[in-house]
N, CA, C and O of each residue as an XYZ file, in Angstrom:
928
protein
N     111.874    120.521     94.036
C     113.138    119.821     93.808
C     114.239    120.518     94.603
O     114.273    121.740     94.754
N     115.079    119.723     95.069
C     115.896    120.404     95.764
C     117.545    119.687     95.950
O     117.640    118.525     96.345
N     118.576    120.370     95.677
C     119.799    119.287     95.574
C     120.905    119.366     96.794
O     120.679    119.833     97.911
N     121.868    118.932     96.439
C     122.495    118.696     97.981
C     123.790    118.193     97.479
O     123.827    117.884     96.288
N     124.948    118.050     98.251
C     126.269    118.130     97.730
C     126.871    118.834     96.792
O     127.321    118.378     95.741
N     126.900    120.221     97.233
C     126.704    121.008     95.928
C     129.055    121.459     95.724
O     130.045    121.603     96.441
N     128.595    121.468     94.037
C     129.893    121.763     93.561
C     129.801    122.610     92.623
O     128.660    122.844     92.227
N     130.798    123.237     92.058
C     131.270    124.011     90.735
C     132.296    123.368     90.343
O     133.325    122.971     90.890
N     131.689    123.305     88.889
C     132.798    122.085     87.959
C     133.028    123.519     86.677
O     132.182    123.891     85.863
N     133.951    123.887     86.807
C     134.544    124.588     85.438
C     135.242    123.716     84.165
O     136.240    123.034     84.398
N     134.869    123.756     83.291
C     135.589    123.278     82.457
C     136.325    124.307     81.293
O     135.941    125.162     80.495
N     137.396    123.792     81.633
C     138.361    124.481     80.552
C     137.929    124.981     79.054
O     136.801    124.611     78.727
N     138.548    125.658     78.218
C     138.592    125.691     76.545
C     138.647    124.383     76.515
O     139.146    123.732     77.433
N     138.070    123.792     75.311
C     137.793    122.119     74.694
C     138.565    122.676     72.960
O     138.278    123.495     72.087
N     139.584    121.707     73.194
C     140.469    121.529     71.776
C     139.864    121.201     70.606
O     138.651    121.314     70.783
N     140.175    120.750     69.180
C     139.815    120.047     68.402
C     139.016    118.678     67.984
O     138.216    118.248     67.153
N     140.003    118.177     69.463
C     139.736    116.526     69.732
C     138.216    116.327     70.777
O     137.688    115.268     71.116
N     137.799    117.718     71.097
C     137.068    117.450     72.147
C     137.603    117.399     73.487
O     136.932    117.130     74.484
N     138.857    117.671     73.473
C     139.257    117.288     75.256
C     139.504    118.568     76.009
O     139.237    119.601     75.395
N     139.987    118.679     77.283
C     139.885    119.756     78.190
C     140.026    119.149     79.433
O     139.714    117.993     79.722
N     140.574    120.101     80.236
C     140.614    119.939     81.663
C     139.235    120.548     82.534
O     138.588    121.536     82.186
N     138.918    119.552     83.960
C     138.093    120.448     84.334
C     138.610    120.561     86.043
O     139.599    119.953     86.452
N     137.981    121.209     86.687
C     138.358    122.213     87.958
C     136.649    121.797     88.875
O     135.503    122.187     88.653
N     137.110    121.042     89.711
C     135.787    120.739     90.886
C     136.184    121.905     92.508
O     137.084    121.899     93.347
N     135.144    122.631     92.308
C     135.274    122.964     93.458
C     134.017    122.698     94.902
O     132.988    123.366     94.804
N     134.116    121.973     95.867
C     132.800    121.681     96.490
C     132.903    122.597     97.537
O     133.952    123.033     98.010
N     131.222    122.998     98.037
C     131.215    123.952     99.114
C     131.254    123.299    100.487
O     131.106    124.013    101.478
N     131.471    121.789    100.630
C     132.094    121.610    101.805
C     133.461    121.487    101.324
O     133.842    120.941    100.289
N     134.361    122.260    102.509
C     135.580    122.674    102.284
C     136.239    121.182    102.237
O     137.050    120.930    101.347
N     135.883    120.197    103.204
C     136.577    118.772    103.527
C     136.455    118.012    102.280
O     137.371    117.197    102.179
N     135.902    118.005    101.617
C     135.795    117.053    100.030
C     136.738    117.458     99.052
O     137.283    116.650     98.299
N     137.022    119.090     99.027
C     138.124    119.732     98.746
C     139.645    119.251     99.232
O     140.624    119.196     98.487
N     139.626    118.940    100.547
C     140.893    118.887    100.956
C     141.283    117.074    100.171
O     142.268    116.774     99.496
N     140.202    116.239    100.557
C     140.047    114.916    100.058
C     140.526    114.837     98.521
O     140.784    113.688     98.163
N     140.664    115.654     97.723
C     140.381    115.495     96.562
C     139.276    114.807     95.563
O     139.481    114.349     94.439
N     138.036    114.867     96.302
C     136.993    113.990     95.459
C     136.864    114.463     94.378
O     137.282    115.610     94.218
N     136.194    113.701     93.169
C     136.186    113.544     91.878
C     134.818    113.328     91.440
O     134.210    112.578     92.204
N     134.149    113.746     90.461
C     133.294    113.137     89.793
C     133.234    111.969     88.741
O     134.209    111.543     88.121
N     132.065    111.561     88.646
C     132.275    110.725     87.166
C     132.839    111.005     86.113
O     132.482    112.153     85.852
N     133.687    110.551     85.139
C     134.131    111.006     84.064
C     132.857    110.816     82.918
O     132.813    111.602     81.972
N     131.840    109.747     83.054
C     130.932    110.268     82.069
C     130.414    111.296     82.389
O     130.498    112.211     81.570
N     129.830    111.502     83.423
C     129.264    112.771     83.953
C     129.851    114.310     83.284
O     129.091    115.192     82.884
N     131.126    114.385     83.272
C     131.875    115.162     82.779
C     131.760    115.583     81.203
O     131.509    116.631     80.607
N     132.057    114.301     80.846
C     132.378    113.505     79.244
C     131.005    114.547     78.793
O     131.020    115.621     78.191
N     130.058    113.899     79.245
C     128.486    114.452     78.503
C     128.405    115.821     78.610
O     127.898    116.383     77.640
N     128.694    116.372     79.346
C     128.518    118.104     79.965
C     129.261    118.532     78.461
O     128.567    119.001     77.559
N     130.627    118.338     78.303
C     131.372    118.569     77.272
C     130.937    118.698     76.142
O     130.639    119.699     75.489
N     130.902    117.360     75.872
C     130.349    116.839     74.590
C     129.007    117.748     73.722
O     128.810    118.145     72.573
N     128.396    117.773     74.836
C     126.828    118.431     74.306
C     127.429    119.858     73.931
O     127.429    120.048     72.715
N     127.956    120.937     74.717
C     128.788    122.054     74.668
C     129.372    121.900     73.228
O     128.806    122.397     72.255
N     130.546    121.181     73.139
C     131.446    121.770     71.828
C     130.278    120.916     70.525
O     130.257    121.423     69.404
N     129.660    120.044     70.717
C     128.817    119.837     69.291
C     127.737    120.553     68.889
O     127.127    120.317     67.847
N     127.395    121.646     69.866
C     126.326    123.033     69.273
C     127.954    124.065     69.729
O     127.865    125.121     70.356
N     128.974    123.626     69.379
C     129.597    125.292     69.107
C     130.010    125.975     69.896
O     130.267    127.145     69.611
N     130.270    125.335     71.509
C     130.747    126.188     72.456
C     132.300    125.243     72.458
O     132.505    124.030     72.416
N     133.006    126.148     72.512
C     134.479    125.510     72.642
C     135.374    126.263     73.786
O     136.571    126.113     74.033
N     134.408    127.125     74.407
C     134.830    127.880     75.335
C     134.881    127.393     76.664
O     134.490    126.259     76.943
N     135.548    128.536     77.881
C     135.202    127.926     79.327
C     133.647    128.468     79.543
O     132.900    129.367     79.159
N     133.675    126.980     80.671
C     132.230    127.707     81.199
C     132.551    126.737     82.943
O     133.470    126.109     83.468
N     130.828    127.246     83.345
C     130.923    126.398     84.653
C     129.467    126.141     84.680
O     128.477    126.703     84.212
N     129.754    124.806     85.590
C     127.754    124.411     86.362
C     128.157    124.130     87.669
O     129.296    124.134     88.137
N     126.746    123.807     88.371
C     126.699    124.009     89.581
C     126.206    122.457     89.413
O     125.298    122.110     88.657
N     127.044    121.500     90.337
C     126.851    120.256     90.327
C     126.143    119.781     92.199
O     126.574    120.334     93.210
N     125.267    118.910     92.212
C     124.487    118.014     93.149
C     124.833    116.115     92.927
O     124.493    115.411     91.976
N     125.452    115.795     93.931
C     125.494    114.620     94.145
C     124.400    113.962     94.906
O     124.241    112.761     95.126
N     123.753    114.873     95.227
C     122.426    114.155     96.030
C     121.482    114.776     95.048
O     121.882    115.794     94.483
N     119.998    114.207     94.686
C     118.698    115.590     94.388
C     117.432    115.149     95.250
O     117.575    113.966     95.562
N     116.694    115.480     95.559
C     115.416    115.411     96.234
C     114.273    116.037     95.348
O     114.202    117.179     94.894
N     113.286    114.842     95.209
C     112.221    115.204     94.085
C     111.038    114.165     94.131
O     111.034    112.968     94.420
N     109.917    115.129     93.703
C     108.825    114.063     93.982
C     108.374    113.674     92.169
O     108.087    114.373     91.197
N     108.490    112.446     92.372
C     108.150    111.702     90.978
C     106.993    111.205     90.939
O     106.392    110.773     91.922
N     106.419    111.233     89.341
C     105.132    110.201     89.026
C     104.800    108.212     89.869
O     103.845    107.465     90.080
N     105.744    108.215     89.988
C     105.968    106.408     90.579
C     106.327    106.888     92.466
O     106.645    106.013     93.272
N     106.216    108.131     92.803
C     106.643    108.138     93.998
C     105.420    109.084     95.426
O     105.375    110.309     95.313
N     104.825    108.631     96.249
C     103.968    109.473     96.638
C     104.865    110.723     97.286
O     104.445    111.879     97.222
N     105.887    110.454     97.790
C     106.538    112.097     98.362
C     107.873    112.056     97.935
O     108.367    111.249     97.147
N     108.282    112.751     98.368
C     110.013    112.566     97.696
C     110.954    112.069     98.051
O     111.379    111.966     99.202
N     111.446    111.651     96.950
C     112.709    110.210     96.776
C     114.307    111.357     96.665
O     114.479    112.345     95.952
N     115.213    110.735     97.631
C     116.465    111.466     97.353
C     117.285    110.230     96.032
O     117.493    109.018     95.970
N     117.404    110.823     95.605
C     118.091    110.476     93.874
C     120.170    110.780     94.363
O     120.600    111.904     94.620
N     121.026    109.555     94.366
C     122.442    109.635     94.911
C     122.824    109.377     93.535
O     122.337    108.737     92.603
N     124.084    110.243     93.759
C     124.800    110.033     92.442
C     126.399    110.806     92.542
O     126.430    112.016     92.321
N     127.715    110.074     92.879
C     128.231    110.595     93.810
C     129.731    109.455     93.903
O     129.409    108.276     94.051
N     130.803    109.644     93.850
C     131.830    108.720     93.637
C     132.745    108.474     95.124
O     133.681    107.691     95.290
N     132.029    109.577     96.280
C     132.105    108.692     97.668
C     131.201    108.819     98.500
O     130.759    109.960     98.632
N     130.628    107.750     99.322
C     129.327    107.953    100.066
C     129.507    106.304    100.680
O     129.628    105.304     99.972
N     129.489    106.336    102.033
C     129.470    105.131    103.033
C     130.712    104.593    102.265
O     130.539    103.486    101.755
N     132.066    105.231    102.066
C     133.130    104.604    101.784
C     132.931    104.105    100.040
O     134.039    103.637     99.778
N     132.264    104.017     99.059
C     132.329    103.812     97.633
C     131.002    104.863     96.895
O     130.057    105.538     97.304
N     131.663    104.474     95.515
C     130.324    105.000     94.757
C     129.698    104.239     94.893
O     129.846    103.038     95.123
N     128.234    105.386     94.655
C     126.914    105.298     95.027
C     126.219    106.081     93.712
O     126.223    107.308     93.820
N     125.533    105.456     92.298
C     125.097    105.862     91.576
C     123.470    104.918     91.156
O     123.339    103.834     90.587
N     122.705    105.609     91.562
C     121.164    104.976     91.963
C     121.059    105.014     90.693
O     121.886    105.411     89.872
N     119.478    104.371     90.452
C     118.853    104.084     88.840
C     117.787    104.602     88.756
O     117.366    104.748     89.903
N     116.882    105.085     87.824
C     116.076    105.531     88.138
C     114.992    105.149     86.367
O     115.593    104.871     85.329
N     113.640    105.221     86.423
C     113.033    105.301     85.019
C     112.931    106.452     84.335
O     112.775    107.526     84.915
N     113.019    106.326     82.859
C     113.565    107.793     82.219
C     112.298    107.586     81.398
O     112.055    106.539     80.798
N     111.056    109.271     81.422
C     110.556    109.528     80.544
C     110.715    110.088     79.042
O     109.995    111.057     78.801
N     111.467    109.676     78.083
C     111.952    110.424     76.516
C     110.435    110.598     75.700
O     109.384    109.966     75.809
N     110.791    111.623     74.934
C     109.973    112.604     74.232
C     109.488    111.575     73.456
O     110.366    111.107     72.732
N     107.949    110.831     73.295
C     107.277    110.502     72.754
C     107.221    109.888     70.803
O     107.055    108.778     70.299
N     107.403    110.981     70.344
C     107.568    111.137     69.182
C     106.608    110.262     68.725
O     105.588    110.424     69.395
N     106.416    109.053     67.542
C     104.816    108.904     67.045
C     104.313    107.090     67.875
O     103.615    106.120     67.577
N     105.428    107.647     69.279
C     104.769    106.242     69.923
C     103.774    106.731     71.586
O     103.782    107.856     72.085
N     103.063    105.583     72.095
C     102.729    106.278     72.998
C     103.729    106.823     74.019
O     104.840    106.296     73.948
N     103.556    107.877     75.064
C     104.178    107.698     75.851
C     104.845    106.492     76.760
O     106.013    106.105     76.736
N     103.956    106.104     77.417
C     104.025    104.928     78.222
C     104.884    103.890     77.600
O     105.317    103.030     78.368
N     105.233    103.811     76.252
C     106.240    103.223     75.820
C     107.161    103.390     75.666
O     107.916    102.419     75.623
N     107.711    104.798     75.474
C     108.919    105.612     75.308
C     109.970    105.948     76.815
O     110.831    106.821     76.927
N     109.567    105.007     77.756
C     110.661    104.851     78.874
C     111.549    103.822     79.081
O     111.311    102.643     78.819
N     112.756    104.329     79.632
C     113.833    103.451     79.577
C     114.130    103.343     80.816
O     113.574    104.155     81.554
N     115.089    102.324     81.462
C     115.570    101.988     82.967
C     117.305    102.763     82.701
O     117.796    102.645     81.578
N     118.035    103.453     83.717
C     118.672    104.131     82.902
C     119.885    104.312     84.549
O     119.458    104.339     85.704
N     121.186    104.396     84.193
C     121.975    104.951     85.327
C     122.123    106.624     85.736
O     122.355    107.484     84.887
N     121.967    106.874     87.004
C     122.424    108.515     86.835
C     123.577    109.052     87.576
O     123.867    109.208     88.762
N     124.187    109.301     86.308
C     125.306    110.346     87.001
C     125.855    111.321     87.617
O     127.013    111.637     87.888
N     124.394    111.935     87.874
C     125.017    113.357     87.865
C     123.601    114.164     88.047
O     122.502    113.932     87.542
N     123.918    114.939     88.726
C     122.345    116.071     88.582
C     123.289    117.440     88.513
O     124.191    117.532     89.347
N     123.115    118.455     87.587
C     123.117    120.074     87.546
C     122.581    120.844     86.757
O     121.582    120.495     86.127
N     123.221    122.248     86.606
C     122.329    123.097     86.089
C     123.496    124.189     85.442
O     124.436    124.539     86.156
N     123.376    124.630     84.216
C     124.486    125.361     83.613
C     124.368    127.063     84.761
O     123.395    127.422     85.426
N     125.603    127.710     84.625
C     125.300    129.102     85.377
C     125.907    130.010     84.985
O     125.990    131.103     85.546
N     126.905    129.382     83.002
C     127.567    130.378     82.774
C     126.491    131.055     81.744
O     126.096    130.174     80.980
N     126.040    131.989     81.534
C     124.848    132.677     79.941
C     125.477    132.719     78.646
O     126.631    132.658     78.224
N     124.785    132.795     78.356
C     124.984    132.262     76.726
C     125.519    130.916     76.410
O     125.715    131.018     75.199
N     125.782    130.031     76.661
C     126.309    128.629     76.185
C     124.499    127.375     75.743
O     123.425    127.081     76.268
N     125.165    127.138     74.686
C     124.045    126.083     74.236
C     123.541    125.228     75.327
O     124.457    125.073     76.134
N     122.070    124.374     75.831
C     121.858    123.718     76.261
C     120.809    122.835     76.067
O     120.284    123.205     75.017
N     119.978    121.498     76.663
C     119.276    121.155     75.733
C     118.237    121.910     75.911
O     117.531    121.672     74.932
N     117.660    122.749     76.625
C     116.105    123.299     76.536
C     116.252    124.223     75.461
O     115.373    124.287     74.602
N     117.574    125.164     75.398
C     117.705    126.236     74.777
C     117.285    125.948     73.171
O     116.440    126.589     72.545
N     118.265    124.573     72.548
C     118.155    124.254     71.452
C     117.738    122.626     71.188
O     118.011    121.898     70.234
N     117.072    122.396     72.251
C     115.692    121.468     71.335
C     114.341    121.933     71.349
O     113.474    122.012     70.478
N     114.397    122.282     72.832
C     112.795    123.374     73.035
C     112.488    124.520     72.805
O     111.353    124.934     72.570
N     113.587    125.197     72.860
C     113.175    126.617     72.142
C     113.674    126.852     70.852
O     113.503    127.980     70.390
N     114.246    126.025     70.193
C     114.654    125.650     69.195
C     115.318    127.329     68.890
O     114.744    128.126     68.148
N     116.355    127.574     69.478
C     117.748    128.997     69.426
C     118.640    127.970     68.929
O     118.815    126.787     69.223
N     119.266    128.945     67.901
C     120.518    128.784     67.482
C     121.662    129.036     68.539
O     121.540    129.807     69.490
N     123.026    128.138     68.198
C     123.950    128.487     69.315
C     124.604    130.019     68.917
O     125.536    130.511     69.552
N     124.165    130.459     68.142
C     124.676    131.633     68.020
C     123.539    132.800     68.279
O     124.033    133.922     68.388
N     122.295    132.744     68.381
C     121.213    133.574     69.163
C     121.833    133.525     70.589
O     122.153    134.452     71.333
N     121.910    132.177     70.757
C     121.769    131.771     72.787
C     123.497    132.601     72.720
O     123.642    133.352     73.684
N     124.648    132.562     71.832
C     125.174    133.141     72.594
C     125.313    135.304     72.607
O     125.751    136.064     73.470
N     124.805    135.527     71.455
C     124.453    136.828     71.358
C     122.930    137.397     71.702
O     122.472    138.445     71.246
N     122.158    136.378     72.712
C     120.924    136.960     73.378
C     121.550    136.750     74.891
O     120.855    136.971     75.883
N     122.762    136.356     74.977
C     123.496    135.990     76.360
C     122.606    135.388     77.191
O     122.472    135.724     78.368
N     121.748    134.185     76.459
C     120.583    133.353     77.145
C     120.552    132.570     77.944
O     121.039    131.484     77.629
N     119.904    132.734     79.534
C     120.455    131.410     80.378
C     119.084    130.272     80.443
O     118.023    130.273     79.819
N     119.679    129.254     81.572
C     118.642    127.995     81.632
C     118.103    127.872     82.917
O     119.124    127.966     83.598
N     117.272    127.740     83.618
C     117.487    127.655     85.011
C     117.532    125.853     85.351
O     117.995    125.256     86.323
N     116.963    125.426     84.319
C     116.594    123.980     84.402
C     117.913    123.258     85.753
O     119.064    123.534     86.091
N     117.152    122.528     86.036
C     118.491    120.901     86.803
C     117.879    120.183     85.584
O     116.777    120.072     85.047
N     119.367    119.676     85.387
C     119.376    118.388     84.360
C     120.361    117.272     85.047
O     121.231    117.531     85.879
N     120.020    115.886     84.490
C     120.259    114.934     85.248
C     121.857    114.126     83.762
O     122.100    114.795     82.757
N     122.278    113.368     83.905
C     123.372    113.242     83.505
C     123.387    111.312     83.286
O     123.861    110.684     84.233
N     122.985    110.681     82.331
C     122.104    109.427     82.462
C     122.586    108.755     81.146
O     122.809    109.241     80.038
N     122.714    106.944     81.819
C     123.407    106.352     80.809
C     122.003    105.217     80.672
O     121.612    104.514     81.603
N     121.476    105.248     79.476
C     120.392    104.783     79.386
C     120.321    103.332     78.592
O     120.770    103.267     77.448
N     119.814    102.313     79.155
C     119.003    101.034     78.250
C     119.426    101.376     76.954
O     119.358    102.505     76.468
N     120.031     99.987     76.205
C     119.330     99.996     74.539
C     118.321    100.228     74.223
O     118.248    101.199     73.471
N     117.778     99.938     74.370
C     116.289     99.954     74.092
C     115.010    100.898     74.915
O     115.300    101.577     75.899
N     113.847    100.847     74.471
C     113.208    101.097     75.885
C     112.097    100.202     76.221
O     111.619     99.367     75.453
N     111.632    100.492     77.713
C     111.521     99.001     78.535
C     109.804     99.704     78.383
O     109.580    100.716     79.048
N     108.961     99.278     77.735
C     107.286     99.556     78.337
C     106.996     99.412     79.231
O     107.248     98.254     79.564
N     106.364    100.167     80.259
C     105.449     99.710     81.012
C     104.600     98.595     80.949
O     104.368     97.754     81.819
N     104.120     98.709     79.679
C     103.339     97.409     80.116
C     103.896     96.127     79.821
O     103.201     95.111     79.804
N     105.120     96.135     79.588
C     106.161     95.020     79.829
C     106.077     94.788     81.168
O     105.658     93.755     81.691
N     106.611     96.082     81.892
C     107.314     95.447     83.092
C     106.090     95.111     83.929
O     106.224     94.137     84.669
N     104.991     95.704     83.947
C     103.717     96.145     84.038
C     103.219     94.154     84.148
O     103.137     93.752     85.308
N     103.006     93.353     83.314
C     103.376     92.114     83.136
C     103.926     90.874     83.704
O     103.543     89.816     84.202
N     105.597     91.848     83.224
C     106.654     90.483     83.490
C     106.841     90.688     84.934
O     107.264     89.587     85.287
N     106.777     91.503     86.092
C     107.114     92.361     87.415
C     108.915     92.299     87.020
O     109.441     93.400     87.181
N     109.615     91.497     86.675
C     110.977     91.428     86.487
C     111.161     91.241     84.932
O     110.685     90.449     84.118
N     111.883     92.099     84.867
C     112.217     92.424     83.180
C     113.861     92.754     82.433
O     114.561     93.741     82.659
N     114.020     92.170     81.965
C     115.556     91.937     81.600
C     115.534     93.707     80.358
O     114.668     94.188     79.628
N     116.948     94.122     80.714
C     117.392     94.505     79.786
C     119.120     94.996     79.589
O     120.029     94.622     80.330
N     119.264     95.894     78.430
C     121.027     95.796     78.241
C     121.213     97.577     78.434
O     120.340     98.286     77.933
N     122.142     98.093     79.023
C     122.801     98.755     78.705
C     123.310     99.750     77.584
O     124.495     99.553     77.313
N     122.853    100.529     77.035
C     123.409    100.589     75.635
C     125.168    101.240     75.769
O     125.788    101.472     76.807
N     125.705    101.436     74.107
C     127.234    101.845     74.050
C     127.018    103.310     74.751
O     126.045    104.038     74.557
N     127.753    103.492     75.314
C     128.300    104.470     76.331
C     128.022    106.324     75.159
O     127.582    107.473     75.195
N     128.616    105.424     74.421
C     128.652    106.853     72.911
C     127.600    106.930     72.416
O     127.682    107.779     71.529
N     126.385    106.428     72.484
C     125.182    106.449     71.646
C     124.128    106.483     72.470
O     122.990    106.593     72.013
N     124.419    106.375     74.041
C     123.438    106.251     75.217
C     123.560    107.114     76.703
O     123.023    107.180     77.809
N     124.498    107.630     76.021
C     124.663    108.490     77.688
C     124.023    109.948     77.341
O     124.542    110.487     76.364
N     122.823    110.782     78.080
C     122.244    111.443     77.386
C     122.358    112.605     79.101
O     122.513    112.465     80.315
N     122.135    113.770     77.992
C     121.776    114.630     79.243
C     119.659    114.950     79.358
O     118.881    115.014     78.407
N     119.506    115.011     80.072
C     118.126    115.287     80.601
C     117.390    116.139     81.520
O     118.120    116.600     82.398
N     116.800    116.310     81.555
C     115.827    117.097     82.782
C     115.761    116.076     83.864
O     115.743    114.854     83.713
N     115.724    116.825     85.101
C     115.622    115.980     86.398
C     113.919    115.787     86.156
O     113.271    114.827     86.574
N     113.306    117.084     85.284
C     111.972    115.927     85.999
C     111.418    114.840     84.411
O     110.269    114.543     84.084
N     112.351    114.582     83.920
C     112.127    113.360     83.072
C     112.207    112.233     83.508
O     112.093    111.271     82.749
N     112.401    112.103     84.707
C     112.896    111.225     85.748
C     111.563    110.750     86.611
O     111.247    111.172     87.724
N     110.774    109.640     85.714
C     109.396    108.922     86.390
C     109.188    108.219     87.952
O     108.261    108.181     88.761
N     110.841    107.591     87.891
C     110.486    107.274     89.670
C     112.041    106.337     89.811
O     112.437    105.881     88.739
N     112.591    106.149     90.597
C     113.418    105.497     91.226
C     113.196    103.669     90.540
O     112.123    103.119     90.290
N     114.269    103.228     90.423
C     114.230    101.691     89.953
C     115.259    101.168     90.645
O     116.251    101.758     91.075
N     114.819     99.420     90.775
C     116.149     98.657     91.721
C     115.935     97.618     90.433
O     115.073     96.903     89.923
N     117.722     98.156     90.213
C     118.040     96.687     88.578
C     119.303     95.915     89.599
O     119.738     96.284     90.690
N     119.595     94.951     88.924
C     120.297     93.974     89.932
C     120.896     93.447     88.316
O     120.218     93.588     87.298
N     122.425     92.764     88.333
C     123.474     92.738     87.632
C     122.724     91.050     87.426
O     122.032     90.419     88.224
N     123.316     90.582     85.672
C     123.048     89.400     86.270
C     124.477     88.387     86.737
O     125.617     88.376     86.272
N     123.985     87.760     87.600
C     125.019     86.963     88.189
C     124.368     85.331     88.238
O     123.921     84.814     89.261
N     124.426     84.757     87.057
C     123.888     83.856     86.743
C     125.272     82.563     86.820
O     126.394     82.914     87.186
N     125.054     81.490     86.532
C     126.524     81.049     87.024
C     126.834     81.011     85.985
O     126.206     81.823     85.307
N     128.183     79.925     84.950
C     129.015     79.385     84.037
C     128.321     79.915     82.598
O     127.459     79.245     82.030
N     128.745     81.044     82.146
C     128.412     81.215     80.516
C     127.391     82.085     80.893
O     127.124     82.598     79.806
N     126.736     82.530     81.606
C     125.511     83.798     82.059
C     125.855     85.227     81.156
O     126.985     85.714     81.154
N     125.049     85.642     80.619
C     125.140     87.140     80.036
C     125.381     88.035     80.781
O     124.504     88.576     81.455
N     126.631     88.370     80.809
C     127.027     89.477     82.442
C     126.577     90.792     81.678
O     126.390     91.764     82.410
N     126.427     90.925     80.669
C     125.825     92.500     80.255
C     124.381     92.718     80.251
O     123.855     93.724     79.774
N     123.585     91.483     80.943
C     122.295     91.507     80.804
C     121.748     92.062     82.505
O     122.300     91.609     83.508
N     120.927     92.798     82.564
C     120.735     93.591     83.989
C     119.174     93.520     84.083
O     118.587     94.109     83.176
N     118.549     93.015     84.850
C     117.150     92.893     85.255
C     116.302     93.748     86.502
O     116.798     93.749     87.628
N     115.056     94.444     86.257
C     114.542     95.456     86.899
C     113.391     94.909     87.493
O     112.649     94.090     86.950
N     113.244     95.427     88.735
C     111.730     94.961     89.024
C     110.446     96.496     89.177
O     110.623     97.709     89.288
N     109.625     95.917     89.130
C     108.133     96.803     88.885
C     108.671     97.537     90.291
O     109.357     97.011     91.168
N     108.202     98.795     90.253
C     108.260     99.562     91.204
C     107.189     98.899     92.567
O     106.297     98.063     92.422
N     107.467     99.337     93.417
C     106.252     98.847     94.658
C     104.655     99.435     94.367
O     103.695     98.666     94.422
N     104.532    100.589     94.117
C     103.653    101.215     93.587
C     102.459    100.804     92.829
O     101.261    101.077     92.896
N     103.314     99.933     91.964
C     102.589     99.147     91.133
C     102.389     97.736     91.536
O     101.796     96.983     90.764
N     102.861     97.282     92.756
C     102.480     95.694     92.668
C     101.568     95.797     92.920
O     101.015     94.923     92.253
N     100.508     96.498     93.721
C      98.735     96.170     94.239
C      98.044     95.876     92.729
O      97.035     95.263     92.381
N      98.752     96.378     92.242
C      97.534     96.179     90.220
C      98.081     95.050     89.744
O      97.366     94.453     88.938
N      99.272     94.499     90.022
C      99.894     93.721     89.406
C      99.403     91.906     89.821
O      99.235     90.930     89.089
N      99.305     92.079     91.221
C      98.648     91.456     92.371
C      97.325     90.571     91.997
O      96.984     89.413     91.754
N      96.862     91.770     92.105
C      94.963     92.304     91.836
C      95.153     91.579     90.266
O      94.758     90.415     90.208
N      95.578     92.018     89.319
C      94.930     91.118     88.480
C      95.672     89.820     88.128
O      95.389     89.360     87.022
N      96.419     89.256     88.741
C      97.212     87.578     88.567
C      96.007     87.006     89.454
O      95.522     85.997     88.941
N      95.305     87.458     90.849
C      94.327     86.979     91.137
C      92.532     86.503     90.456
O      91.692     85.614     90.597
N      92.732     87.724     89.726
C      91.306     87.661     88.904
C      91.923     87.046     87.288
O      91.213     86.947     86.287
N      93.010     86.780     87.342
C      92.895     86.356     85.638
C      92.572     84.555     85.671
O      92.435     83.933     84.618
């Protein structure tokens, strides 16, 4: 894995309310002079996760607007954009999200999902998710074992729902929604990230569900998909 457009995003002390200022600094000097910006969810989530295990302090990460990575749905590696200027606008790709199983199969537990953001925390001791879902540390071990993460985590506003494979697997084009911004924007591991997806808005004419967004089967998969509409 490897990332690219690299920044330091400090974020301030976080108040009562949850809010705070934050500080972008990029190592090309010219994006600096530009004043570029990140996503504010991108931001929003970094925060959020921080002061609700207990950090209310400053910290900093090391942010990538580009990542490069080879995925399960991909034979070599796919550059993953995520980035608020690039060929003159934002540029925030989609990609399929593997989530933790729990008592369903895998293969069902993926969602089609937006990404915001790829980084990696670099201040020690501050809560994160490997620290305290996978190693299951208290935010007060992680901050008196002064524990770091090396992980890249990806920054992702995910489906209501999640989309099966063998839905899409099926339908090759498969409708789904968006979920609320507050109940769906999740932080993650870059390699939870199954393979690159192209969803398309719908733009249906007079009375069309504009919150409804449709995905197609990866390429990968059309030879099986193909192969058996012929033999069925």
């Amino acid at each position: 894995m490897d990332g690219d457009g690299k920044f330091t995003m400090t974020f301030s002390e976080t108040d009562r309310h949850e809010r705070g200022t934050t500080r972008i600094t990029w190592l090309e000097r010219s994006k600096n002079q530009l004043k570029i910006g990140v996503s504010r969810k991108f931001r929003y989530a970094i925060r959020k996760f921080a002061f609700r295990n207990g950090w209310t302090g400053q910290f900093e990460v090391e942010g990538y607007t580009r990542f490069s990575m080879c995925t399960p749905e991909t034979d070599g590696q796919v550059n993953f954009h995520a980035t608020e200027y690039l060929m003159g606008g934002s540029w925030y790709d989609h990609a399929m999200i593997q989530f933790a199983a729990d008592d369903r199969d895998e293969e069902d537990c993926v969602s089609p999902a937006k990404v915001y953001g790829f980084f990696r925390y670099t201040t020690p001791g501050i809560p994160t998710p490997h620290l305290i879902d996978e190693e299951g540390l208290s935010p007060e071990t992680i901050r008196d074992k002064f524990a770091s993460d090396d992980n890249v985590y990806a920054v992702i506003h995910a489906a209501s729902d999640y989309l099966p494979w063998s839905q899409l697997d099926e339908e090759f084009v498969s409708a789904f929604k968006f979920g609320n911004a507050n109940e769906c924007l999740y932080i993650v591991k870059a390699k939870a990230i199954v393979g690159p997806l192209f969803p398309f808005a719908n733009y249906g004419g007079k009375g069309a569900n504009k919150d409804k967004w449709y995905c197609v089967l990866p390429r990968r998969r059309w030879a099986q998909y193909f192969s058996r509409r012929i033999h069925s």
